[in-house]
N, C-alpha and C positions, 0 to 999 in steps of 0.2 A: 114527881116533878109538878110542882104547881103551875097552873096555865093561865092564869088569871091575876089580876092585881081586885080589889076590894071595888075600885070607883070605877068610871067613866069618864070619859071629859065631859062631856056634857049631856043634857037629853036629847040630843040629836044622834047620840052611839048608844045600842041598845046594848052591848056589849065591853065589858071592861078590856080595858087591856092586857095581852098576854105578857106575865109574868116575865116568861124571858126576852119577850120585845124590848119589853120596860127597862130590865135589866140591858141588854143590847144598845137602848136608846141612850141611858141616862148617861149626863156628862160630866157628875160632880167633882173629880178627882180635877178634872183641868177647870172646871168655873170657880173651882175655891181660891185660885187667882187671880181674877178677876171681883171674887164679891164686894172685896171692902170700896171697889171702885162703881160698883153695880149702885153701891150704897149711896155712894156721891152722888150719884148722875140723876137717883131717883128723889135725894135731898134738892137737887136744881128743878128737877122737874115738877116738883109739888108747888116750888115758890113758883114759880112759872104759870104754872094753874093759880094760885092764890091772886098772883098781880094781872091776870087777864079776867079774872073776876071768874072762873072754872071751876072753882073747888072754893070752901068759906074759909076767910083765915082760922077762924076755930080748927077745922079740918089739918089746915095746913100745920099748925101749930101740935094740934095731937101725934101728926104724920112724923114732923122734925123728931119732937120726943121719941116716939116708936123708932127712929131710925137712927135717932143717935146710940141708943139703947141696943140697938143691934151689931150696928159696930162695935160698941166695948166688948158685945158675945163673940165676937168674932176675933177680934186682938187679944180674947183670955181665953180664949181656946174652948170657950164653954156655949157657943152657939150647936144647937140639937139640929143636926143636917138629917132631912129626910129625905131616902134616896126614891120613896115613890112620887114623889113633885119633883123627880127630872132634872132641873135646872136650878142655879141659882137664883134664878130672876121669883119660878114661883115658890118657893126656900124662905127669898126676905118677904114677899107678898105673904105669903103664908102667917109668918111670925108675925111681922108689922099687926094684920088684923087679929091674932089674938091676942100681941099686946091693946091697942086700941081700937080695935071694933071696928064697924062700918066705915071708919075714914080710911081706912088700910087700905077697904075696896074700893078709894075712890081713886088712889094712888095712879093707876093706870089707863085712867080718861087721857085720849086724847096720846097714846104711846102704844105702842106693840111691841112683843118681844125681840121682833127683829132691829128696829132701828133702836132701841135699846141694849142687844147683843151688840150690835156695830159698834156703839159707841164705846160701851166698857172695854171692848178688844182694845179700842184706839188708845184710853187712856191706861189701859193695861202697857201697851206696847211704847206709848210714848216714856213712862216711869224708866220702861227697862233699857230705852234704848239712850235715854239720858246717862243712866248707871253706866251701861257699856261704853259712850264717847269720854265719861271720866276714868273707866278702868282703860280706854284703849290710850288715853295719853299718859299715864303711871305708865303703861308696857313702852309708852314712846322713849319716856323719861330715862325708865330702865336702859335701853337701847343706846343711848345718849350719855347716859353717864357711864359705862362700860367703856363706849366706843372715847370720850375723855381721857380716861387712863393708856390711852393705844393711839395716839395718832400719828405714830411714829413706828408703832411696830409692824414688821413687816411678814408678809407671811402670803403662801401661792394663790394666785389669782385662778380660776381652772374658769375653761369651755371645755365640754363633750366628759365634765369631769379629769379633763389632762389639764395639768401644768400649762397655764397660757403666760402671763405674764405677772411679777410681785404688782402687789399692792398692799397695802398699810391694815392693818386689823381693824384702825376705827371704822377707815373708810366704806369697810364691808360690814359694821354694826349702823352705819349709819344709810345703806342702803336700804335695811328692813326698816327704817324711819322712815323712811320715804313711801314705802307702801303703807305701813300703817297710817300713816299722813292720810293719804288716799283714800284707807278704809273709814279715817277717822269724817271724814269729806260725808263717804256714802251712808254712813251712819245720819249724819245730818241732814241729810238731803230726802232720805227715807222718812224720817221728824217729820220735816216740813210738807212731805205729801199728804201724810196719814191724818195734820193737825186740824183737823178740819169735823165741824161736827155732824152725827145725822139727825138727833133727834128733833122732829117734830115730820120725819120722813114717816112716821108710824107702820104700817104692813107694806105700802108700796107706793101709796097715793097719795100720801101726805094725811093732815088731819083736817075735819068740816067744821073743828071749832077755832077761836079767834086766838092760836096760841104766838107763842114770839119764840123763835128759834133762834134769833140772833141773841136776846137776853140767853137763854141757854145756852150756848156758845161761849161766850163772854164769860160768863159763873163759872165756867168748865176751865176756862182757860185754851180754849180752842181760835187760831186764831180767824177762824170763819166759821161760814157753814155749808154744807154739800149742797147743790143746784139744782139737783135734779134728783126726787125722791127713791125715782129706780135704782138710780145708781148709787145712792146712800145706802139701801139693804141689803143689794144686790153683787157690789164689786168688793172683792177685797186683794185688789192688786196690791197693794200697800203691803200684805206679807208676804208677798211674792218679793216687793223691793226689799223685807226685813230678809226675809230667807237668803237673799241675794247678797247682801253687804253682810250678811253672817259667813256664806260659803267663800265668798272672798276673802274674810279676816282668818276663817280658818285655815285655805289654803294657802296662805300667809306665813300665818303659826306654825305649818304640815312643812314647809319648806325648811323654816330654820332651824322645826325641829329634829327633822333630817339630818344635817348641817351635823348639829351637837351631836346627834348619836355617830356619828361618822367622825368626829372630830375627837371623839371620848375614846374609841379601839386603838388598840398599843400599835397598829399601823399609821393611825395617825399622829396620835398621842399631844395633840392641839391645846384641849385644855382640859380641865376636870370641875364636875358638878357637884356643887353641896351633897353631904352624903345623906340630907333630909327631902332629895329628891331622886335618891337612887336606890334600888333594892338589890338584895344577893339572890343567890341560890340555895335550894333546901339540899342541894348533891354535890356542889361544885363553892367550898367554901373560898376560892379568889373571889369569885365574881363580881362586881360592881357595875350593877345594869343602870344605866338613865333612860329608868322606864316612865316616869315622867313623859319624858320629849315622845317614845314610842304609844304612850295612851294619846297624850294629843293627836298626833298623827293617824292613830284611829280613829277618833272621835270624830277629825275631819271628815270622814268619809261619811260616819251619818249626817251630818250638816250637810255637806252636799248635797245628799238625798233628799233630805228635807227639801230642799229650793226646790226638785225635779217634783216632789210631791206634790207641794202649791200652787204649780206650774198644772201640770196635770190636772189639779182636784177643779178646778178653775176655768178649763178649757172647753169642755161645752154644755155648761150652766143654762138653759134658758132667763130671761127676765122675770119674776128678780128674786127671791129669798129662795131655796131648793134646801132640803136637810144636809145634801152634802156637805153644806158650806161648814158644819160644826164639826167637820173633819178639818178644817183648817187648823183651829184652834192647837192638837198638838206639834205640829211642823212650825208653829209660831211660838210656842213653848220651850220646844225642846231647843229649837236655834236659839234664840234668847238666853236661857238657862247655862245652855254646853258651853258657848260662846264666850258669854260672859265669864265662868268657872277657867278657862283655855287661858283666857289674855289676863286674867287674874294670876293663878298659878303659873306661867309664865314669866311673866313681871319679877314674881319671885326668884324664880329658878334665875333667872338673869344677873342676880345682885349676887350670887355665892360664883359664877362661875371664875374661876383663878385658869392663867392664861400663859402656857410655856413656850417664852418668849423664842427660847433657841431651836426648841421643836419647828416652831412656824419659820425660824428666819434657815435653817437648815433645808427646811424644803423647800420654799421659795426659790432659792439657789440652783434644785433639781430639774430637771427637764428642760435644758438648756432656753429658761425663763425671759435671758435677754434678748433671747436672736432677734424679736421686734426692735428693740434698743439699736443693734447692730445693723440690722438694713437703714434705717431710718440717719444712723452715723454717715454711711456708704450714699445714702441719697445728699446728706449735706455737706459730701463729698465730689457732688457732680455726678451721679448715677441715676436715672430714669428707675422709679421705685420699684418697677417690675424685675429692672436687670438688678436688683440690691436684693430683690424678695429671691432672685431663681443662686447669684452669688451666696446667699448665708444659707439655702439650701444645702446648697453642696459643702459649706464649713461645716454644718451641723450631722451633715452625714458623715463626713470625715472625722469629728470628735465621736459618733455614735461606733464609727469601725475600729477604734481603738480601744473605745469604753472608758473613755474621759466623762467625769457627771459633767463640767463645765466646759464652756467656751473660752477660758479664760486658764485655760489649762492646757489649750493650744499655741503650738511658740507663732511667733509672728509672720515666719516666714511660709507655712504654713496658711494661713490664711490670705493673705499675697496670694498666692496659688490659684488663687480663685475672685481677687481684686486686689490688686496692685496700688490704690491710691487708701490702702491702710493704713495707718503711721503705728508709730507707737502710743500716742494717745487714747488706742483702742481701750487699752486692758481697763481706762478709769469708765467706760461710757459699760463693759462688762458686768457691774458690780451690782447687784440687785439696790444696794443704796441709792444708787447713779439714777437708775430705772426711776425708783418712786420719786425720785426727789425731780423728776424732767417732766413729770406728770403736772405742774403746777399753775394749773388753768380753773377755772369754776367748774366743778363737778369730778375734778382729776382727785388723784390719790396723795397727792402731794400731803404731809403733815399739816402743811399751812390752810390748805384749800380743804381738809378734816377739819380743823379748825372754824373754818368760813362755813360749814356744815353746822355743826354744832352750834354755832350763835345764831342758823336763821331760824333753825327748829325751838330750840330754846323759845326764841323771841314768836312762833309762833305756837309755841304750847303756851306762855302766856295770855294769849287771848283769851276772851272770855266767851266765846262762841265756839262750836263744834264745826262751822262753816269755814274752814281755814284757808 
């Protein structure tokens, strides 16, 4: 085992570092994410030096060369990563100066690795989390144009997972619009914290030369800059908010995909999923799994952890830069990455699901669905809702000791028995139709108020902002 690495940092370590420190240390598999953006910030930061008069445009001008030249090695796959320089950051410093010599080494006047790190995170994390607010409105769209084809179809409403009362298939595709709506909100809202830039925070204190952080901000595309130089190297609450609006989207995703795998078993028999998101068995040749919906659902659970990891890694940091923090980087990663890959493949799976209309309108019917319909008849009947709630009680026990599925399969005299100001009017208020179609309020199940759903989502997935 080798103990040792060749160099030193510097002459102030009489001793290199140990090999497997080194190897323990280095972080390149997750900074090769970040480089090409490493690349950007330090093309800002050279002009930055150049226009405050830091560095000679000659300089500057070598540096651009070196660095544009670096990026193409790095888009054609043919940049030489050395994993004893650690880091990204000294990777392109590295290269820079043996493409160009002594200006390479002037590159990093007036910057440190840390408010440098901050920054790439940031424009790292803002690229990804743009990509995610346009994959999360495709998933809306999906959602939306499913729940289009159904706004009429009717199918069991459950609390505690029982039979509670019908509602319409769109109206429940267009409930998961509604959250992702939300996630689509905290995606944005996460943006706007993180947009902010550190560089010219340098190690902790800022820098003693005459630099302009707000030019660098601006170049970046940032729509400010951090205030206070500590908390520029120091905080990275910001993936704690990505981590966060990640664990949200996925237990989101974890619900409905739930949903479909319960909705796919021949007890439900609700609907059936593209068979290019379903696998069989190597023993049991019926099988038709929607393992799809059951890997999201796992994946949820490391997203989650992610957030608790951030959270944790985070909690008591001293002021201000600590190595810990380079453990962020994969819990910022890996949410981002799963995340995105989740509401993607989803979106998908959404556009093949085919929807057996009679299956759902068969069980809606089950578990005597109307008895709310029936008290609510009995109250605009003249009955105090309580005495209507304790009356269908007792009908509905009375159809359960006979082993009647409906209420409506009870004769009328019968129901009398237990309220007398019944008519015969009852059997149409019975009818699971009857049900969805009385729901016809904003936000209710009605087809029509599906409908008033679908044109406000619509009209605000057309906007042009993630802030909806």
């Amino acid at each position: 085992m080798t103990t040792s690495t060749d160099k030193t940092w510097s002459p102030l370590f009489k001793e290199p570092v140990s090999a497997d420190f080194r190897d323990f240390h280095e972080c390149l598999d997750q900074d090769k994410r970040i480089a090409l953006h490493d690349v950007a910030g330090s093309r800002v930061h050279a002009d930055m030096l150049a226009r405050a008069g830091i560095i000679s445009p000659a300089d500057n001008e070598a540096i651009q060369g070196g660095l544009a030249a670096i990026a193409r090695e790095m888009r054609e796959g043919t940049f030489a990563w050395k994993k004893e320089l650690e880091d990204v950051h000294m990777n392109v410093e590295q290269r820079l100066t043996d493409l160009v010599g002594d200006a390479g080494k002037r590159l990093h006047t007036a910057r440190s690795r840390n408010d440098q790190n901050a920054t790439d995170i940031r424009l790292y994390a803002r690229d990804e989390l743009d990509a995610l607010a346009g994959e999360i409105k495709v998933l809306i769209a999906s959602f939306v144009d499913l729940a289009e084809q159904h706004p009429a179809t009717i199918m069991p409403g459950f609390t505690h997972l029982q039979v509670a009362q019908p509602i319409t298939f769109g109206h429940h595709l267009m409930a998961y619009a509604e959250m992702f709506l939300r996630d689509l909100e905290r995606v944005g809202q996460a943006r706007g914290r993180l947009n902010v830039s550190p560089l010219g925070a340098a190690a902790l204190a800022g820098s003693g030369y005459p630099i302009d952080p707000e030019y660098s901000a601006q170049a970046l595309g940032f729509a400010g800059v951090c205030h206070n130089s500590l908390d520029a190297v120091s905080d990275r609450d910001y993936i704690c908010d990505i981590a966060n609006a990640g664990a949200l989207i996925m237990v989101h995703l974890s619900r409905f995909c739930e949903e479909v795998i319960m909705w796919c078993t021949p007890m439900f028999d609700f609907i059936e999923v593209g068979d290019q998101f379903c696998t069989g068995s190597s023993i049991m040749p019926q099988k038709r799994n929607p393992d799809l919906a059951e890997l999201v659902r796992g994946k949820a659970a490391r997203v989650i952890g992610n957030l608790s990891f951030a959270v944790t890694l985070n909690k008591n940091l001293p002021l201000a830069f600590n190595k810990d923090q380079q453990e962020c980087k994969p819990p910022l990663t890996d949410t981002l990455e799963t995340t995105r890959g989740a509401v993607s493949v989803v979106a998908q799976m959404i556009r093949t699901i085919k929807v057996h209309k009679d299956k759902m309108l068969a069980a809606a019917d089950k578990g005597y669905s109307t008895a709310t319909d029936l008290a609510d008849y009995l109250v605009r009947a003249g009955l105090p809702f309580r005495d209507a709630h304790h009356a269908v009680a007792a009908i509905v026990g009375l159809a359960r000791e006979r082993g009647l599925g409906t209420l409506s399969q009870l004769a009328l005299a019968d129901m009398r028995r237990f309220a007398s100001v019944i008519g015969d009017d009852v059997y149409q208020v019975l009818t699971v139709e009857g049900s969805v179609a009385s729901r016809n309020h904003t936000g209710g199940t009605a087809p029509g108020q599906v409908h008033r759903q679908i044109a406000r989502v619509r009209a605000m997935l057309a906007r042009p902002s993630t802030h909806l």
